[in-house]
C-alpha positions as MATLAB code, in Angstrom:
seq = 'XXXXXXXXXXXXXXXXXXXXXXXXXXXXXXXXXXXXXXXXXXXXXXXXXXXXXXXXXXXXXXXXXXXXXXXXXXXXXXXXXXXXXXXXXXXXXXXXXXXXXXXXXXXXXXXXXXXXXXXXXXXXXXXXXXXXXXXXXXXXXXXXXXXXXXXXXXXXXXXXXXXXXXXXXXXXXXXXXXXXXXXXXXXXXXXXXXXXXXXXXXXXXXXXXXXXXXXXXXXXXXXXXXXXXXXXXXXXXXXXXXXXXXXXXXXXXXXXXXXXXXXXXXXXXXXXXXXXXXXXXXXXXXXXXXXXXXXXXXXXXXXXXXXXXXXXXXXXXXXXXXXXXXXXXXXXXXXXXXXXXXXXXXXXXXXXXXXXXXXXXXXXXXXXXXXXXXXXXXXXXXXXXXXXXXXXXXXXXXXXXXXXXXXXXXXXXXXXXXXX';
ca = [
     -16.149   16.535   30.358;
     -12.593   15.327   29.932;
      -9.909   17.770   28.227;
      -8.872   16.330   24.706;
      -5.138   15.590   26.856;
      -7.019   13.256   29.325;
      -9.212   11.592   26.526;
      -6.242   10.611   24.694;
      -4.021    9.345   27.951;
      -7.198    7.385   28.804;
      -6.881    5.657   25.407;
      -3.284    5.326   26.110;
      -4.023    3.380   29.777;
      -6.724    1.439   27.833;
      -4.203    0.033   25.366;
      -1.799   -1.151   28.165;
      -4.005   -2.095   30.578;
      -5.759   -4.869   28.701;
      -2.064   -5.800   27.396;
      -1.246   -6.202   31.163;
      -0.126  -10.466   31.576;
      -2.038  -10.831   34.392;
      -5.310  -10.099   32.473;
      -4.270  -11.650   29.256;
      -1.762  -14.799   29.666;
      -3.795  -16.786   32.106;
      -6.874  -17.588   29.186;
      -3.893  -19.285   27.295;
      -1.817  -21.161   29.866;
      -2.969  -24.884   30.004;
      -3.055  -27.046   32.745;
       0.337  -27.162   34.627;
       1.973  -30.645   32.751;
       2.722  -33.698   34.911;
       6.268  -34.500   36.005;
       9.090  -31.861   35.666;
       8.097  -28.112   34.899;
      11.101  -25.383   33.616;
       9.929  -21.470   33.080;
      12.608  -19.684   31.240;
      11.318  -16.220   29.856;
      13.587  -12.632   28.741;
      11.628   -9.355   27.663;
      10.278   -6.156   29.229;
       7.190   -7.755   30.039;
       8.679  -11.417   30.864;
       8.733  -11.048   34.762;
       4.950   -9.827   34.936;
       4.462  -13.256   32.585;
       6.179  -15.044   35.195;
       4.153  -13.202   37.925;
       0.808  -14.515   36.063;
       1.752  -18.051   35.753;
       2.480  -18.701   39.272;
      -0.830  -17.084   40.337;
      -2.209  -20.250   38.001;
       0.400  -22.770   38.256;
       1.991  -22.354   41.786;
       5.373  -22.021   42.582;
       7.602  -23.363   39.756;
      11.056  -23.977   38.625;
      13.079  -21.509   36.139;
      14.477  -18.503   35.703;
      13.415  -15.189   33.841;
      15.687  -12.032   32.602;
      14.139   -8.575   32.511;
      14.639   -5.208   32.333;
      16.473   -3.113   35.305;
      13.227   -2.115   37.134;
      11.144   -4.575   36.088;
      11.081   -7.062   38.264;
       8.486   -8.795   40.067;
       7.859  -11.114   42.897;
       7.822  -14.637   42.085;
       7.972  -17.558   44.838;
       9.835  -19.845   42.671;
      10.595  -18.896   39.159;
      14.079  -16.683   39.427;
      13.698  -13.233   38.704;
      17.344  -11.406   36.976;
      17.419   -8.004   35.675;
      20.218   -6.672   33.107;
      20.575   -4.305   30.844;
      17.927   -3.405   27.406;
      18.441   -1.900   25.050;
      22.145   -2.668   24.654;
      23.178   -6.010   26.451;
      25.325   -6.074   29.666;
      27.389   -8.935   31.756;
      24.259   -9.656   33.973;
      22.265  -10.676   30.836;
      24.981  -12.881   29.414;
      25.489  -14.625   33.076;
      22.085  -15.091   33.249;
      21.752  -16.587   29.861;
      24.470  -18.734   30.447;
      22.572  -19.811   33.682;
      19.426  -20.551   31.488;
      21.355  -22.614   29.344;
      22.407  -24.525   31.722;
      18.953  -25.039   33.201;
      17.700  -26.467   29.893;
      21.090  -28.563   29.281;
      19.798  -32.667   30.130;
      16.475  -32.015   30.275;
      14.706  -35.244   28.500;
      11.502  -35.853   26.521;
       9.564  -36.168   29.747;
       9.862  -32.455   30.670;
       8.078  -29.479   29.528;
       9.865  -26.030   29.598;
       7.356  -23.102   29.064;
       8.866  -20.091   27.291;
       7.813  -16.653   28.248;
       9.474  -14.204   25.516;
       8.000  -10.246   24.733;
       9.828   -7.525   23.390;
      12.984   -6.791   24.682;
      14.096  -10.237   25.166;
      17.154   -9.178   22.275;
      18.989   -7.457   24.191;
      18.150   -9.120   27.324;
      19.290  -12.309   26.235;
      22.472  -12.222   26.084;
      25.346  -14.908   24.397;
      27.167  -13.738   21.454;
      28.612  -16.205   19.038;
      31.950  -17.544   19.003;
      34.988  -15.267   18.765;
      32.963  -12.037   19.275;
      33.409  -10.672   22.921;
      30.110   -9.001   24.395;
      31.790   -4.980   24.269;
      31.990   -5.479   20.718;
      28.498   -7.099   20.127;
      27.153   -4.240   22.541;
      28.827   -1.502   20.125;
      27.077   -3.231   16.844;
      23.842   -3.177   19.088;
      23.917    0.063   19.812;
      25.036    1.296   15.749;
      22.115   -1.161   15.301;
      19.596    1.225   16.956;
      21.292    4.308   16.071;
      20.830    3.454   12.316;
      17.278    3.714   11.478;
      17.095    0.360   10.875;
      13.914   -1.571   11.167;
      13.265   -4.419   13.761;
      13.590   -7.181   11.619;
      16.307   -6.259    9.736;
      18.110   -5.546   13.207;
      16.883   -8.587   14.696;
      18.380  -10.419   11.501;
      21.940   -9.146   12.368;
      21.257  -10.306   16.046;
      20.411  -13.813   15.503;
      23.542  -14.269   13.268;
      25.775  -13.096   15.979;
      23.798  -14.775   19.076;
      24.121  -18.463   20.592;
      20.578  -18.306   21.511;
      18.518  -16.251   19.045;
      16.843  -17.862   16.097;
      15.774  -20.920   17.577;
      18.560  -21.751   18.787;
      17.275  -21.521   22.983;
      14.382  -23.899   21.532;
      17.201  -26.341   20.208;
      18.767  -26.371   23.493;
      16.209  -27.728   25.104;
      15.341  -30.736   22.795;
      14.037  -33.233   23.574;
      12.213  -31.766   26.079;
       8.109  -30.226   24.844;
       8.239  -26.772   24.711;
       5.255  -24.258   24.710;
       6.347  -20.186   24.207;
       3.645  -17.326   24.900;
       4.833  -14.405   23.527;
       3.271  -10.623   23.278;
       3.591   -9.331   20.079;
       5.866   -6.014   20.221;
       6.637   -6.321   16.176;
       4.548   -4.929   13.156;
       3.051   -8.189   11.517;
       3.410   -9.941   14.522;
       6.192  -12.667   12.948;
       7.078  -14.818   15.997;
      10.639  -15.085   14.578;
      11.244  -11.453   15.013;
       9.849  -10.983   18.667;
      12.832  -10.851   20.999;
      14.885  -12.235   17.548;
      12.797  -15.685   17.762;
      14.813  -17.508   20.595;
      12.494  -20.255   20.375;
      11.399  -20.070   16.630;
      13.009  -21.297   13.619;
      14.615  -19.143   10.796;
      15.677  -19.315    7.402;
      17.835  -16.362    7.124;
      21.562  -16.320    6.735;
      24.552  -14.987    7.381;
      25.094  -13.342    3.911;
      22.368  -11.697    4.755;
      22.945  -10.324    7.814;
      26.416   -8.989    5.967;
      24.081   -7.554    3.773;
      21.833   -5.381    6.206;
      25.150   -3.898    7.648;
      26.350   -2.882    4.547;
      23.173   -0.948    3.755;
      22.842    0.559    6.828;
      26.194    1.801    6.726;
      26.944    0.081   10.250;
      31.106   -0.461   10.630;
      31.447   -3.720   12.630;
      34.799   -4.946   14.356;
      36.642   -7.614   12.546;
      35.378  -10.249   14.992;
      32.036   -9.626   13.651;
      33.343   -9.600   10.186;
      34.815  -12.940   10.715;
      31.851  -14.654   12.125;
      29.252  -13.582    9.327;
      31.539  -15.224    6.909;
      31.219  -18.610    8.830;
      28.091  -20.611    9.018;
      26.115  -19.480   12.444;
      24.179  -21.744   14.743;
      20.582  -19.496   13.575;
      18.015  -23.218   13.379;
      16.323  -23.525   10.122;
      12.559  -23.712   10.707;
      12.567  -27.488    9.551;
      15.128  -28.618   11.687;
      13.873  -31.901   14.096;
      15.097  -29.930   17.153;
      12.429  -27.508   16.962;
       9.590  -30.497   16.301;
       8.398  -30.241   19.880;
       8.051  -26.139   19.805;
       4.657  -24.884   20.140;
       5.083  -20.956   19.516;
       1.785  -18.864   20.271;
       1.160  -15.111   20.015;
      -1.292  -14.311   22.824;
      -1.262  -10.460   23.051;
      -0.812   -8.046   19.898;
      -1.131   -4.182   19.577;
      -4.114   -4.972   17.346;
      -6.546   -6.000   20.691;
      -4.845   -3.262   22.346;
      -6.229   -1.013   19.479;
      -9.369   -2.356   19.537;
      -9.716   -1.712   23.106;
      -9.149    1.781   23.301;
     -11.312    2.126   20.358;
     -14.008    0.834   22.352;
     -13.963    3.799   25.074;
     -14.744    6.086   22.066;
     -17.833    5.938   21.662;
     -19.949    8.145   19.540;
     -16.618    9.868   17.783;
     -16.008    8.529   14.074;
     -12.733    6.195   14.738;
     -10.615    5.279   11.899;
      -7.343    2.675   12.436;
      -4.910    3.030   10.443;
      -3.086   -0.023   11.069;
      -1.572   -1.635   13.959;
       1.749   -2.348   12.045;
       3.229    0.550   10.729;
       6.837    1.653   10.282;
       8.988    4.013    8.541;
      10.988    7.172   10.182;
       9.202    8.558   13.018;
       9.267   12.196   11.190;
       8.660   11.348    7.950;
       5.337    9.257    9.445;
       4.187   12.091   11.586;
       4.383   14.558    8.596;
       1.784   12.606    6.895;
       0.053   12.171    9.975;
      -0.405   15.830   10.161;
      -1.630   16.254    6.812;
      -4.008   13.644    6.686;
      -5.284   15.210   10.253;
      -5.230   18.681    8.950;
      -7.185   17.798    5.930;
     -10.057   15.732    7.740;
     -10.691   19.135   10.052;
     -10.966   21.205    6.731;
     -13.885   19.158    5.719;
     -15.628   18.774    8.743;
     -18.723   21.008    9.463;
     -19.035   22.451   12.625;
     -20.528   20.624   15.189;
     -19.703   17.270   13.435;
     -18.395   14.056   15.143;
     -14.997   14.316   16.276;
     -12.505   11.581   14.852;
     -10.000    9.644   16.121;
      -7.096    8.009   14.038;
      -4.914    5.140   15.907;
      -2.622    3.745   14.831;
       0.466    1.352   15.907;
       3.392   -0.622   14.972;
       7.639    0.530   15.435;
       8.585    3.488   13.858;
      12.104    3.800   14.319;
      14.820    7.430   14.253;
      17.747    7.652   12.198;
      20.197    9.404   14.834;
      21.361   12.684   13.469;
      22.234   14.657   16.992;
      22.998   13.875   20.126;
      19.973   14.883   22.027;
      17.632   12.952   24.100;
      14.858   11.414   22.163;
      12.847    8.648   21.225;
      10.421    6.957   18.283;
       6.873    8.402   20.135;
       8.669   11.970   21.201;
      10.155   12.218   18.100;
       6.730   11.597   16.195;
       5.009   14.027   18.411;
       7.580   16.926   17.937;
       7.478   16.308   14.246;
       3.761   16.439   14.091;
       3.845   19.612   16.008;
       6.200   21.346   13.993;
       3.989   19.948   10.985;
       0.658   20.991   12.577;
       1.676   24.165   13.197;
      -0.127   25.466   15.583;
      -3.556   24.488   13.791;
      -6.934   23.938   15.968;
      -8.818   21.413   16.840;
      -6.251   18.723   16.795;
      -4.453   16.908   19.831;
      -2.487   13.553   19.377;
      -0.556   11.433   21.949;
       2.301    8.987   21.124;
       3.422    5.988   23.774;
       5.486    3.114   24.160;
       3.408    0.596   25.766;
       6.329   -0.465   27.509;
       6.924    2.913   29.456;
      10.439    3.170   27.797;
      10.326    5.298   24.357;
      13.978    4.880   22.880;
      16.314    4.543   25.635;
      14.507    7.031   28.326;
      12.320    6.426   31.493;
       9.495    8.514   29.464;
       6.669    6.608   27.326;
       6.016    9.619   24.628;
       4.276   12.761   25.121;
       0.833   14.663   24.189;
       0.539   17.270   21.426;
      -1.718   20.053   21.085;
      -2.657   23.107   19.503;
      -0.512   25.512   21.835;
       2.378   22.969   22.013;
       4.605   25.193   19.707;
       3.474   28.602   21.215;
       4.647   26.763   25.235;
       7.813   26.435   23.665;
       8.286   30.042   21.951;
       7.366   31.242   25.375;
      10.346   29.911   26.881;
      12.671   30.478   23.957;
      12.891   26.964   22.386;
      13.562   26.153   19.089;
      10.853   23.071   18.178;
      12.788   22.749   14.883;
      16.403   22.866   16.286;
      15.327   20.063   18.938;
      13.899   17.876   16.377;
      16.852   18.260   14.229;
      19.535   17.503   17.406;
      17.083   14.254   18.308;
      15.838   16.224   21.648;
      12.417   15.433   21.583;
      12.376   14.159   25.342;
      14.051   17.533   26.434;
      11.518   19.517   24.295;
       8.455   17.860   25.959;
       9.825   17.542   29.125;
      10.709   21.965   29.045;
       6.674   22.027   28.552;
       5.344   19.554   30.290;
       3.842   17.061   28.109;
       5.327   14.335   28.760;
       4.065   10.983   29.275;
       5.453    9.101   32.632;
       4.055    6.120   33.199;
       7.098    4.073   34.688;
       7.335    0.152   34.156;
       3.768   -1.028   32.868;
       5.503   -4.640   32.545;
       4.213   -5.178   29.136;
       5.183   -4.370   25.691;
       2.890   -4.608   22.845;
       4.613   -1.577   21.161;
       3.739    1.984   19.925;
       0.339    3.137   20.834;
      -0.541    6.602   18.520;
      -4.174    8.559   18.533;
      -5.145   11.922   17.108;
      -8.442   13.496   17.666;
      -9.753   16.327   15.181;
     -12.511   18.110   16.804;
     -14.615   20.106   14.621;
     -15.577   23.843   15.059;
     -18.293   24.225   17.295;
     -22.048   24.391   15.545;
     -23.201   28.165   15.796;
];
């Protein structure tokens, strides 16, 4: 018999594993296109893509920007890592690089796209008259801010050369087909990786708009170029006529999957897309859990709730945390110590907020581990230290790279009271 911990990491494994590229992208790649062939790909999960279309298509022309660590071989397609999640100088020489790829290419030529979460950050060429230290400190208020991913990703495109359709345009008139995975709730191709290949209708006024709300104080550069007219490519714009953009891996299969290994518990999903702030979600996760025990009778199925989407953390300390860390702290603190329920809480990319740590496991004696060595579960969660409060007990969830990204991954199994 598995402990409830293993169960739920199993699930976890599940959800990434049939996520992985080299299962999933090959299904949707078509035959490799006659005459000439240019990859071009940023995300977490966009060298792995790379990886799995050579093993189809051979060695092939192009260039692909990942993560620091995420790398993998390729024999042709150029593999550069930079920095995620705030942008460095490798990304933005490497997206120059790309640009330059797809500068001249004619309507004979097919470029393949290969673009997964991450690929914001990762691609890298801010709009005229902002340098890149001052669009990396509006990324970084970005993610500080509690902000959700669209609305960031709005601000992004409006300060980006490249974002919103605009790598698509860059291309023309050359066919273009872009695979994505899905690391958004709703799965909106324009907001995965900010749409580099996908037309939107947003403007700048509105990106103004999301920065006032969210508080976020910009440097006058940035001021000055929301109050211009930026290059984001309306959806109905002829450049983007020969852009194909196709979704081929979502958290929703990755939800169905790990349902699928649970087999005679009663599983209930609720939803693949949800948001909101990582406590506030977790606190009703907790209630809704504690209430379903109350009414089961002993010896009953256990059940299992999943659940994903991007929850996001407003930052309020300066400790080490993350979305999934901070959700499982919160639920702890909200369980209380109550039996019969465990939960885990990943990143499907390995990476929850800006750590090397995917989430962590929760369970009944999570708060008494930490009284035992003297911490303060309410104090971390209030400094944003859920990494440092997991990693003091153990429960952490290490996974390194999986080189895919198909976002948060959350299950909680209830067991019932034994029958007597």
């Amino acid at each position: 018999m598995q402990t409830p911990a293993a169960f739920l990491r199993r699930l976890f494994d599940r959800a990434v594993e049939v996520a992985d590229p080299m299962r999933s992208l090959p299904d949707f790649l078509p035959p490799k296109p006659a005459g000439r062939v240019v990859v071009i790909g940023a995300g977490k999960a966009s060298a792995r893509m790379a990886e799995a279309v050579e093993s189809v298509w051979g060695p092939c022309e192009g260039l692909v920007i990942t993560r620091y660590g995420y790398a993998r071989p390729c024999k042709g397609i150029e593999i550069v890592e930079a920095s995620h999640p705030v942008p460095d100088q490798a990304g933005a020489q490497a997206t120059a690089r790309m640009l330059e790829l797809l500068a001249g290419l004619g309507q004979g030529d097919f470029v393949l796209a290969l673009i997964s979460g991450g690929a914001s950050a990762l691609l890298v060429a801010p709009t005229q008259g902002v340098p890149l230290s001052e669009k990396q400190a509006v990324n970084a208020a970005l993610l500080a801010s509690g902000a959700p991913i669209d609305r960031m990703n709005t601000v992004r495109k409006h300060l980006s050369r490249v974002k919103g359709g605009q790598l698509a345009a860059a291309a023309f008139p050359a066919r273009m087909l872009s695979l994505m995975i899905s690391d958004v709730p709703g799965d909106d191709p324009a907001f995965i990786g900010s749409g580099p290949t996908v037309g939107d209708p947003s403007t700048a006024a509105e990106a103004r708009a999301i920065l006032e709300h969210w508080q976020i104080d910009v440097p006058d550069s940035v001021h000055a170029a929301l109050q211009r007219d930026t290059g984001v490519i309306a959806p109905e714009d002829p450049r983007l006529s020969r852009v194909e953009n196709r979704i081929y891996a979502a958290p929703a299969q990755s939800i169905r999957a790990a349902a699928a290994l649970a087999d005679g518990l009663d599983v209930r999903l609720l939803g693949d897309a949800l948001e909101g702030e990582a406590r506030e979600v977790a606190t009703e996760h907790a209630a809704l859990a504690r209430s379903i025990r109350a009414e089961l009778a002993p010896g009953a199925r256990p059940v299992l709730l999943l659940s994903g989407g991007e929850l996001t953390v407003t930052r309020r300390g300066n400790g080490i945390g993350g979305p999934n860390a901070e959700y499982c702290l919160a639920l702890a603190v909200a369980l209380d110590g109550a039996g019969g329920i465990h939960a885990i809480a990943c990143d499907t990319d390995g990476v929850d907020g800006a750590a090397e740590v995917a989430g962590a496991i929760v369970g009944p004696d999570t708060l008494a581990k930490a009284h035992t060595q003297g911490i303060d579960p309410a104090a971390c969660l209030a400094a944003n230290d859920a990494h440092s409060f997991f990693a003091a007990i153990g429960d952490q969830v290490v996974t390194g790279p999986t080189l895919t990204n198909v976002n948060d991954f959350r299950a909680i199994l209830v067991i019932p009271d034994e029958a007597s």
